[in-house]
DRENTORVEX-488716 format. One record per residue: residue number from 0; residue in one letter; x, y, z of N, C-alpha, C in turn. Coordinates in nm, 3 decimals. Layout:
BEGIN
seq_type_n.px_n.py_n.pz_ca.px_ca.py_ca.pz_c.px_c.py_c.pz
NUM_A_X_Y_Z_X_Y_Z_X_Y_Z
...
This chain:
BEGIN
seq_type_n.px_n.py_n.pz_ca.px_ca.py_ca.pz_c.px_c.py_c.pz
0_X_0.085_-0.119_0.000_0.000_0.000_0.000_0.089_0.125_0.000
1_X_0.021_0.236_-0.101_0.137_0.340_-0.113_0.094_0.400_-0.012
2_X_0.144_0.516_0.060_0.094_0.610_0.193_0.154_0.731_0.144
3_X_0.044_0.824_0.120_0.048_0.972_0.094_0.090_1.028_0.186
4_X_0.217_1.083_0.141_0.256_1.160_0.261_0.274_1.302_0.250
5_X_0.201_1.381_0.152_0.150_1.501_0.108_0.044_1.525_0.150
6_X_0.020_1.648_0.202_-0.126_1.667_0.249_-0.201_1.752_0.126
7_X_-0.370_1.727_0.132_-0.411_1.802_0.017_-0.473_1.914_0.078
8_X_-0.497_2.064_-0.052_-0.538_2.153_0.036_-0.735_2.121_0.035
9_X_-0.811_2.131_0.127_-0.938_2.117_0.134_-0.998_2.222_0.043
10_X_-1.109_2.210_-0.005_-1.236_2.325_-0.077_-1.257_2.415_0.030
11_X_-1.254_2.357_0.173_-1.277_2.467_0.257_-1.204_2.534_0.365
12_X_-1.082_2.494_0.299_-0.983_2.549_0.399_-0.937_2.434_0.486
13_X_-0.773_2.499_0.500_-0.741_2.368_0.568_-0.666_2.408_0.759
14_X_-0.657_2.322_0.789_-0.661_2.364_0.982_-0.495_2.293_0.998
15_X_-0.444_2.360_1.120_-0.295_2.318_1.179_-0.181_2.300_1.019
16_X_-0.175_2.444_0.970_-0.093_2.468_0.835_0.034_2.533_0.950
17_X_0.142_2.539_0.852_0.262_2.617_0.911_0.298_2.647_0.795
18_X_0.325_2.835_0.780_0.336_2.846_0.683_0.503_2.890_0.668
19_X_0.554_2.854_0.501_0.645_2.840_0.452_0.656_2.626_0.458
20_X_0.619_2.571_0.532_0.602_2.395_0.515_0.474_2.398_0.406
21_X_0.337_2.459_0.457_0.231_2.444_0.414_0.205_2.531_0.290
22_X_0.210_2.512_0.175_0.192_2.618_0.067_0.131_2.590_-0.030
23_X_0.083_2.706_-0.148_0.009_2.685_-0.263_0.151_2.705_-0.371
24_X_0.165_2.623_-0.459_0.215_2.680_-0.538_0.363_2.538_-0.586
25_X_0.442_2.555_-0.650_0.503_2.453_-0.736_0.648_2.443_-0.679
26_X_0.729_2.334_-0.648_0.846_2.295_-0.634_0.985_2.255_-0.735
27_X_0.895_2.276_-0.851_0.984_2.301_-0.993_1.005_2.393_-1.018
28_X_1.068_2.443_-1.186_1.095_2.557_-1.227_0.926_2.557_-1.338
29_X_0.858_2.559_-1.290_0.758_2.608_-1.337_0.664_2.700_-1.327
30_X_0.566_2.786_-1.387_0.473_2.898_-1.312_0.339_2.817_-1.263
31_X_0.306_2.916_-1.186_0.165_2.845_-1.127_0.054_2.920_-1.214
32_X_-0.021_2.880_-1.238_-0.144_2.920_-1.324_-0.275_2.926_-1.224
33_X_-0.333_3.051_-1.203_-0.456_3.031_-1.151_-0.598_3.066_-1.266
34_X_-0.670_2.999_-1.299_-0.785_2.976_-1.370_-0.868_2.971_-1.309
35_X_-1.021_3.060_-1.391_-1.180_3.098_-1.322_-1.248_3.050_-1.478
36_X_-1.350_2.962_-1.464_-1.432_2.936_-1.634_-1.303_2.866_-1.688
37_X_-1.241_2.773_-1.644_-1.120_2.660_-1.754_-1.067_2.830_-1.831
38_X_-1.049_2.930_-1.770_-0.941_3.086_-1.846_-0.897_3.092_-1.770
39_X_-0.725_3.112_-1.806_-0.646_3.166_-1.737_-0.698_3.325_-1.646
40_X_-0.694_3.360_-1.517_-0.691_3.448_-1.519_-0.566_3.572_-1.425
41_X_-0.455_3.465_-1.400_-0.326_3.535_-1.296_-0.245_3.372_-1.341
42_X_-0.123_3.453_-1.325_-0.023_3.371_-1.327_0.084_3.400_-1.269
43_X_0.207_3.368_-1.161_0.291_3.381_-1.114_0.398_3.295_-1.190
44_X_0.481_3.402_-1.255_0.587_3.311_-1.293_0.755_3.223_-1.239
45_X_0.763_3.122_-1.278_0.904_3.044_-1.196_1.000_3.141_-1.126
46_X_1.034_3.279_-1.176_1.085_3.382_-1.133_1.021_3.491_-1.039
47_X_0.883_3.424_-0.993_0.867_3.531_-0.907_0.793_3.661_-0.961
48_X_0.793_3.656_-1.061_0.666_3.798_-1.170_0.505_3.725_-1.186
49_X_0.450_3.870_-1.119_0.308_3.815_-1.123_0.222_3.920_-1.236
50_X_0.148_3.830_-1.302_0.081_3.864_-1.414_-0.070_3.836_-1.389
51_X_-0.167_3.975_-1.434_-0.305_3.957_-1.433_-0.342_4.012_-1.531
52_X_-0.401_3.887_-1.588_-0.444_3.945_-1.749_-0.365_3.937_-1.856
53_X_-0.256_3.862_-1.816_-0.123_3.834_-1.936_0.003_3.702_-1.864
54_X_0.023_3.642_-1.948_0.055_3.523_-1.919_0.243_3.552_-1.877
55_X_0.248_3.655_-1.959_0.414_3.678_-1.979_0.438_3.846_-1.903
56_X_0.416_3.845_-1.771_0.487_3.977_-1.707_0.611_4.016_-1.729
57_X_0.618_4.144_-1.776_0.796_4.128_-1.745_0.810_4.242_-1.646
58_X_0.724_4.275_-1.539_0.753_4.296_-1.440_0.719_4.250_-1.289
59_X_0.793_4.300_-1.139_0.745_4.245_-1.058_0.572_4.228_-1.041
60_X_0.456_4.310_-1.088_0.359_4.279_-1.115_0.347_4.366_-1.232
61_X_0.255_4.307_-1.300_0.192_4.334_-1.415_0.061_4.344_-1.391
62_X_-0.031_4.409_-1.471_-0.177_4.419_-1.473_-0.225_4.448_-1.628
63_X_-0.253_4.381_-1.670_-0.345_4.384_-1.815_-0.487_4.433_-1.838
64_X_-0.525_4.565_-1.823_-0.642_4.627_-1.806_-0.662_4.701_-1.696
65_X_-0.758_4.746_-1.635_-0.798_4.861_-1.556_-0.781_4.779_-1.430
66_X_-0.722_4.930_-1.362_-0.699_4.899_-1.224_-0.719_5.056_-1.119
67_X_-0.805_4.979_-1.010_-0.878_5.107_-0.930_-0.813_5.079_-0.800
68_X_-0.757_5.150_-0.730_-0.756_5.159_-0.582_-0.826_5.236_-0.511
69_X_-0.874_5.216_-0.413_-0.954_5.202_-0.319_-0.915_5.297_-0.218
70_X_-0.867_5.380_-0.188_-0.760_5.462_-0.063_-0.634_5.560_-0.113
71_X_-0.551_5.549_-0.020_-0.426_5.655_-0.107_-0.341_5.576_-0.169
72_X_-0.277_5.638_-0.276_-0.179_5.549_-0.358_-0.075_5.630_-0.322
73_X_0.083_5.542_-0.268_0.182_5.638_-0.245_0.264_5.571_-0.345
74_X_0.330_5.659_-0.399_0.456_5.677_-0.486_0.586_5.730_-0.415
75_X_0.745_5.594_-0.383_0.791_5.678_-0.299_0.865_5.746_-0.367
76_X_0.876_5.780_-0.469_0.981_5.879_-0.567_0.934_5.992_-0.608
77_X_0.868_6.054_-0.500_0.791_6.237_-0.491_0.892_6.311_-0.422
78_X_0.982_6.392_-0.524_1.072_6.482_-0.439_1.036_6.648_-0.449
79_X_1.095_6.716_-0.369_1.079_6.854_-0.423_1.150_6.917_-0.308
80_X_1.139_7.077_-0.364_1.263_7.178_-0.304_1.213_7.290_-0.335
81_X_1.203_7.410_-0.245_1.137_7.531_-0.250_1.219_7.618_-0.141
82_X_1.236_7.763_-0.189_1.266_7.879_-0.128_1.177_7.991_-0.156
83_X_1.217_8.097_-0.032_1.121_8.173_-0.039_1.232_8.306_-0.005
84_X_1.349_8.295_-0.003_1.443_8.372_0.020_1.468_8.493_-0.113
85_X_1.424_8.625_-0.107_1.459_8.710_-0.245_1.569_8.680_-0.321
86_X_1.612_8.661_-0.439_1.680_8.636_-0.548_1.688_8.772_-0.644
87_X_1.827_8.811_-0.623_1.859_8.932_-0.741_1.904_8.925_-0.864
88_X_1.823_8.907_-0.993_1.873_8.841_-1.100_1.911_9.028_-1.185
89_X_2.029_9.023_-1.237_2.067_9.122_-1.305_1.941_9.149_-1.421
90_X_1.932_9.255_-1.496_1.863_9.280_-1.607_1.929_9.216_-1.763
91_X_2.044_9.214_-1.739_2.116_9.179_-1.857_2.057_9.077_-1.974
92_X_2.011_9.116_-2.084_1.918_8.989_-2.168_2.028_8.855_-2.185
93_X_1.992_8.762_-2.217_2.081_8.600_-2.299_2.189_8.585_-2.162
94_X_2.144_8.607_-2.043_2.212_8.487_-1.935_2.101_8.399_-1.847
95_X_2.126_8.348_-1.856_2.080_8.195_-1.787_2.157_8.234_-1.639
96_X_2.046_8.198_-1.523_2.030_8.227_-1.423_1.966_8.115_-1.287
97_X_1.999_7.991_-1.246_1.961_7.916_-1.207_1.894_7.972_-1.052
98_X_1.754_7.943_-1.029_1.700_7.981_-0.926_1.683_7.893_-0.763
99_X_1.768_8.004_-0.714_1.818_7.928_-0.557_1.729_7.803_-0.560
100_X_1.741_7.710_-0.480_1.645_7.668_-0.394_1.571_7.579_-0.492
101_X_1.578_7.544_-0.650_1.463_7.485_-0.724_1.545_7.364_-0.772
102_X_1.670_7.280_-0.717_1.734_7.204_-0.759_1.694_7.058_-0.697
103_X_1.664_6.961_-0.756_1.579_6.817_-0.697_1.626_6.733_-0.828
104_X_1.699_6.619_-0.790_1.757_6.501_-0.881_1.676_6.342_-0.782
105_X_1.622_6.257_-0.882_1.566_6.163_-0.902_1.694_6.049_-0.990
106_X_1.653_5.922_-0.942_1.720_5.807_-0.967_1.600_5.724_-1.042
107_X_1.614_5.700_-1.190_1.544_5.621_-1.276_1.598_5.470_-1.264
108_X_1.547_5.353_-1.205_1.587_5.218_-1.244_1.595_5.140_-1.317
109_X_1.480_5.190_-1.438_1.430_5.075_-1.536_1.483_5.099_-1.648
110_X_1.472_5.255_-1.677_1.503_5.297_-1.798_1.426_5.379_-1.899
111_X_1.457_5.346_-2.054_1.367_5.430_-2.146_1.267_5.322_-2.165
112_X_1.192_5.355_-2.251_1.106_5.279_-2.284_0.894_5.260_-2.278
113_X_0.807_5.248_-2.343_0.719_5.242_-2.290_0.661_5.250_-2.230
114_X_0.753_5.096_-2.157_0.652_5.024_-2.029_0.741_5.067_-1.930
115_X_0.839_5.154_-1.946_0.895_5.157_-1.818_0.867_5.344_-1.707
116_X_0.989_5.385_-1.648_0.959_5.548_-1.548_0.927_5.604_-1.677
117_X_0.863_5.702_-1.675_0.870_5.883_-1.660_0.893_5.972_-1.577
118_X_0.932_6.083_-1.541_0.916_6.163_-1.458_0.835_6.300_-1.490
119_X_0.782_6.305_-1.351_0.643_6.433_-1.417_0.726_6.568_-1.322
120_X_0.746_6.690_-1.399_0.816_6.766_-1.295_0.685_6.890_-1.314
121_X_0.681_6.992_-1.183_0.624_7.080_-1.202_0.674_7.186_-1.090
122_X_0.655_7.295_-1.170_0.743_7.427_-1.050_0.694_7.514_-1.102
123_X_0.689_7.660_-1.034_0.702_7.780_-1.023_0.788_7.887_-0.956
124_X_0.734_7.999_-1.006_0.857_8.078_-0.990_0.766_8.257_-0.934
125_X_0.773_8.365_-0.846_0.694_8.462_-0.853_0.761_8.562_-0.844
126_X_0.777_8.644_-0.988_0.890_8.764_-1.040_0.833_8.857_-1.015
127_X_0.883_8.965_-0.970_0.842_9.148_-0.966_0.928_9.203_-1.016
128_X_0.881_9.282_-1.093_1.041_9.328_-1.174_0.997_9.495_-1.150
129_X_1.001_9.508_-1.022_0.934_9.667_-0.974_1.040_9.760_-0.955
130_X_1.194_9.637_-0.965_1.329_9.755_-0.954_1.368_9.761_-1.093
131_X_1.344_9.742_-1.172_1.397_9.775_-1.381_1.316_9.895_-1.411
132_X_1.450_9.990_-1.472_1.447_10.090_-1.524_1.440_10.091_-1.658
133_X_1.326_10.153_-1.723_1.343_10.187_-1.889_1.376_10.312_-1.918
134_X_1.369_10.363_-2.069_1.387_10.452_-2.122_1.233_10.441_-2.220
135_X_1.220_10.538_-2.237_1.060_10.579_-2.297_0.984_10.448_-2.283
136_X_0.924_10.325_-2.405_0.824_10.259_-2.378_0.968_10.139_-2.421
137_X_0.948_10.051_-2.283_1.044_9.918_-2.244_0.978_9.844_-2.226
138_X_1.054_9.703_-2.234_0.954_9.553_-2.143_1.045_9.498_-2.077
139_X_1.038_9.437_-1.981_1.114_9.402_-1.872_1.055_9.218_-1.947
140_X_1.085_9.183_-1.985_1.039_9.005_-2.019_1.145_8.939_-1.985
141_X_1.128_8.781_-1.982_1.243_8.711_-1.909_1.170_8.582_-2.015
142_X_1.212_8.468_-1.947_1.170_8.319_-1.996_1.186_8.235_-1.850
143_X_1.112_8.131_-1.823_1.153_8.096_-1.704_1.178_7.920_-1.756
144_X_1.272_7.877_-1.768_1.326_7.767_-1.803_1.344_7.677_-1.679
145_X_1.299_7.551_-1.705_1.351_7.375_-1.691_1.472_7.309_-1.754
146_X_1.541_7.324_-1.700_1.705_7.250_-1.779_1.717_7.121_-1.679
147_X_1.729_7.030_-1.706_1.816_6.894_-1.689_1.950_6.851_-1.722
148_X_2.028_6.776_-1.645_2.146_6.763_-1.635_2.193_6.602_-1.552
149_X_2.249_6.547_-1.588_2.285_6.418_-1.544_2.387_6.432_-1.420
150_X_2.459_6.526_-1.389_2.525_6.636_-1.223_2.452_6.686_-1.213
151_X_2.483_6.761_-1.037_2.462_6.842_-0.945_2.563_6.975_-1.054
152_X_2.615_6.972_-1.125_2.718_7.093_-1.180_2.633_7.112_-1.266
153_X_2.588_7.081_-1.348_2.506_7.146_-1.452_2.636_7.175_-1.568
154_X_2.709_7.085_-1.573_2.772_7.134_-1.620_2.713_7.147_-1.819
155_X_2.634_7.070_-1.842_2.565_7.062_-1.963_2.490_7.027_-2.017
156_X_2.363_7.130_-1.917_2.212_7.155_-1.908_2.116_7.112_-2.027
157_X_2.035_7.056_-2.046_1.927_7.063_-2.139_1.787_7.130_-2.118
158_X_1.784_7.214_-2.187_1.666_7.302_-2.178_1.518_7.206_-2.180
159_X_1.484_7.197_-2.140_1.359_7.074_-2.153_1.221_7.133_-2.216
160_X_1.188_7.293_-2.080_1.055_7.361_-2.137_1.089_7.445_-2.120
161_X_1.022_7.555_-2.152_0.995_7.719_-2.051_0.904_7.786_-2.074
162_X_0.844_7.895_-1.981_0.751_7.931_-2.026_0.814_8.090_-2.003
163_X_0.694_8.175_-2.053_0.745_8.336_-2.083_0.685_8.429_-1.965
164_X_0.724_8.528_-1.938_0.645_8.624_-1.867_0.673_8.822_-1.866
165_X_0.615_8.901_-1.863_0.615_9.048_-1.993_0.622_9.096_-1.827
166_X_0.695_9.209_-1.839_0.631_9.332_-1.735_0.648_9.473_-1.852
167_X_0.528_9.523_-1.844_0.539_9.650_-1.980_0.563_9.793_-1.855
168_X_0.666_9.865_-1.953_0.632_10.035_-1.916_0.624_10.102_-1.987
169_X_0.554_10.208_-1.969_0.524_10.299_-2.047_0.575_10.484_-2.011
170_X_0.657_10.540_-2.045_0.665_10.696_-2.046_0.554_10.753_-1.933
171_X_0.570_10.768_-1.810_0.432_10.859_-1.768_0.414_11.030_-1.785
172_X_0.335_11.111_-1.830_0.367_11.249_-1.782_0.482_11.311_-1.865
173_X_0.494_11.244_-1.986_0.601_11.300_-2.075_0.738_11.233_-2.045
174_X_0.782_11.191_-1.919_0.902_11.203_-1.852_0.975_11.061_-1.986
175_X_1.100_11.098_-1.960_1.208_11.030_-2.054_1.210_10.846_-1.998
176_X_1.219_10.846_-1.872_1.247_10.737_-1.836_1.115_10.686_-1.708
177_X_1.128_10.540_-1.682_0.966_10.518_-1.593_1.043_10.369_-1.511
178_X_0.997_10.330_-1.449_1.013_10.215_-1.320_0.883_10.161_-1.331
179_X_0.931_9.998_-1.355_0.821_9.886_-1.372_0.752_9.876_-1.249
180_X_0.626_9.884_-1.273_0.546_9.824_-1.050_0.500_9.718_-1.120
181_X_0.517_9.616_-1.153_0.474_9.486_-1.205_0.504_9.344_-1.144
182_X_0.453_9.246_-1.045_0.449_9.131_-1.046_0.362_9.063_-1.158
183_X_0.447_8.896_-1.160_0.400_8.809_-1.193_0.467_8.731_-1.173
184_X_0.386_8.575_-1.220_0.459_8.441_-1.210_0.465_8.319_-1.303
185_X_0.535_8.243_-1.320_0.540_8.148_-1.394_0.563_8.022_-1.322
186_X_0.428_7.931_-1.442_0.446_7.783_-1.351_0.510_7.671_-1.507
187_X_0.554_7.604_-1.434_0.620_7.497_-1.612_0.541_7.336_-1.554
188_X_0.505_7.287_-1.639_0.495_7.146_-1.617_0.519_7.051_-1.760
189_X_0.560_6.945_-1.702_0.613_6.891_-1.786_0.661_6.717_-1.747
190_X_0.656_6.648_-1.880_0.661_6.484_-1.859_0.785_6.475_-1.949
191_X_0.895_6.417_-1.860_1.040_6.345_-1.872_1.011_6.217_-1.944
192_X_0.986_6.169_-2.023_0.999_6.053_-2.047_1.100_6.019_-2.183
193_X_1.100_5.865_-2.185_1.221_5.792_-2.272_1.337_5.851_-2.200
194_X_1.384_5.810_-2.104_1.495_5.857_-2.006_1.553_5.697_-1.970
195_X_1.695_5.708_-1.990_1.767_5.609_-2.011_1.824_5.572_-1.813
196_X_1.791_5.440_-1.797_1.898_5.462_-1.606_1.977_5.571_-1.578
197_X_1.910_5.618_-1.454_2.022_5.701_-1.413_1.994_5.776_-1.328
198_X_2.082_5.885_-1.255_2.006_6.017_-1.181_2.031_6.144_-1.260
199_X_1.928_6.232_-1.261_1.866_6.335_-1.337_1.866_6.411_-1.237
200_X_1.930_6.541_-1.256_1.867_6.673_-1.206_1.814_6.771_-1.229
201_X_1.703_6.829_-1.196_1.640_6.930_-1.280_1.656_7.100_-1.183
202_X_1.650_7.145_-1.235_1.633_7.290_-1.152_1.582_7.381_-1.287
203_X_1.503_7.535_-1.217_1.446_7.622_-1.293_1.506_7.718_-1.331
204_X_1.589_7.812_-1.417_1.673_7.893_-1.415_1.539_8.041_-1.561
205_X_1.604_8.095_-1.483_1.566_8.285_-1.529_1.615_8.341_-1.693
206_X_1.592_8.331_-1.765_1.657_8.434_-1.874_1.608_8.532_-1.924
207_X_1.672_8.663_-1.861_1.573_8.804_-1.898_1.627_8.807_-2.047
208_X_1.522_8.893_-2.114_1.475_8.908_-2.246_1.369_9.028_-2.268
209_X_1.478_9.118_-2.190_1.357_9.271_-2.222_1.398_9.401_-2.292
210_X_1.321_9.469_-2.344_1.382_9.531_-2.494_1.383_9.716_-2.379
211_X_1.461_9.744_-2.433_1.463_9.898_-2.361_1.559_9.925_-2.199
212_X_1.555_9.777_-2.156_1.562_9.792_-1.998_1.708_9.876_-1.966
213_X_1.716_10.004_-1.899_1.845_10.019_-1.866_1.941_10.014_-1.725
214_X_1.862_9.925_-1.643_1.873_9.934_-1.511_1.845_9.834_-1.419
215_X_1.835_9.755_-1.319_1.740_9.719_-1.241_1.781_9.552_-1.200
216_X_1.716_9.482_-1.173_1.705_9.345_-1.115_1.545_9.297_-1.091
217_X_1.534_9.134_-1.164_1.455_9.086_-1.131_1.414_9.034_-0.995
218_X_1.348_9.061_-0.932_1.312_8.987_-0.778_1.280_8.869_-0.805
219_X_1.313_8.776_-0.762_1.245_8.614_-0.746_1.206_8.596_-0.602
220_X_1.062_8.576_-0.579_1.005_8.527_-0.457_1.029_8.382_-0.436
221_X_0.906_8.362_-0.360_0.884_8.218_-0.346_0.917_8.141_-0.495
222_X_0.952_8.034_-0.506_0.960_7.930_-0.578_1.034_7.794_-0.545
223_X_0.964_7.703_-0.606_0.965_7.549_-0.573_0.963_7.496_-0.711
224_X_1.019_7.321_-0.694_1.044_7.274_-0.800_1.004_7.126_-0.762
225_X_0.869_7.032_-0.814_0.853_6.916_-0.700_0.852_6.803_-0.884
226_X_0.915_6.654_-0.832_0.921_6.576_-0.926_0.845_6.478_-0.887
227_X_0.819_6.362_-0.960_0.740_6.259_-0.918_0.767_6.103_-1.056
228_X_0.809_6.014_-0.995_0.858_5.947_-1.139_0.736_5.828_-1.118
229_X_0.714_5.807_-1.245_0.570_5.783_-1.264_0.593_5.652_-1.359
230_X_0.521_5.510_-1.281_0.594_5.413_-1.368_0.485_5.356_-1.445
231_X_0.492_5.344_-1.543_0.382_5.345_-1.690_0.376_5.163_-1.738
């Protein structure tokens, strides 16, 4: 007489298990297949990748179709960096001007690709350009740029986005020359993707671009720079 010396698991559950002795699942190099209606519908493969809705994961989980959670979803690769300390950017047009305080680098694991990170960056910046001096009718304009860089040096930035922002003057009362009273601000957002392994740094930098200006400094207020790598 043969004597089973495997235990089976019950339809209704089974009593006095110890788990890591007691388990579901295969002692070969094979995947386990779980099926609902004789269809596949999850599969864990010999390596440890679990697949729902696709037989061949090629990641630690996979999901093939819609997926809802229920509560908060945390992502732990949410960084960011903000000052609120004044910033004196010269008037001078075509220099690039990196803004204190907006510098935040992220570590990509997977790579380029599809199915693999993106990174979503978004920042602002809040300019008064209430100390620039014109001569008759001036614009105090700038660009407020996103550059990336593979260092902390920057040593050879890529412009990624930017967006624009105007302060106008005008002659008051006849007089030859006038002083901007103008705030504003600029926000950039923007998606990093096809980004090869690695760490990335991004920061926001200033380039005034104003026609007439003969004097003055941009103020930079508050501004922040927050990333978030987003796996697709």
């Amino acid at each position: 007489m043969e004597v089973q010396s495997k235990r089976a698991w019950q339809l209704q559950g089974n009593t006095a298990t110890t788990p890591g002795t007691d388990f579901l699942g295969t002692t070969d190099a094979q995947d386990l297949v779980v099926k609902t209606n004789n269809t596949e519908a999850a599969r864990v493969l010999s390596n440890g990748r679990v697949g729902i809705g696709t037989p061949t994961p090629v990641h630690t989980l996979q999901v093939q179709g819609d997926v809802r959670f229920v509560g908060d979803f945390v992502n732990q690769e949410a960084l960011g960096a903000a000052s609120a300390v004044i910033q004196n950017i010269p008037f001078t047009n075509a220099v690039f001007t990196p803004l204190t305080g907006t510098t935040v680098s992220i570590t990509v694991v997977d790579g380029s690709g599809v199915n693999n990170s993106a990174v979503f960056v978004s920042g602002f910046a809040r300019t008064f350009c209430g100390t620039l001096n014109g001569a008759s009718s001036s614009m105090g304009g700038y660009f407020l740029i996103l550059q990336r860089d593979v260092t902390a040096a920057f040593a050879a930035p890529v412009n990624v986005t930017y967006t624009s922002g105007d302060c106008y003057i005008k002659t008051p009362n006849g007089l030859s020359t006038a002083a901007i009273g103008y705030g504003g601000g600029g926000h950039i957002s923007f998606l990093d993707s096809g980004l090869a392994p690695g760490t990335y740094f991004y920061r926001l930098v200033l380039y005034p671009n104003g026609v007439g200006i003969t004097a003055g400094t941009y103020d930079i207020y508050q501004r922040s720079l927050s990333v978030l790598e987003l796996k697709r």
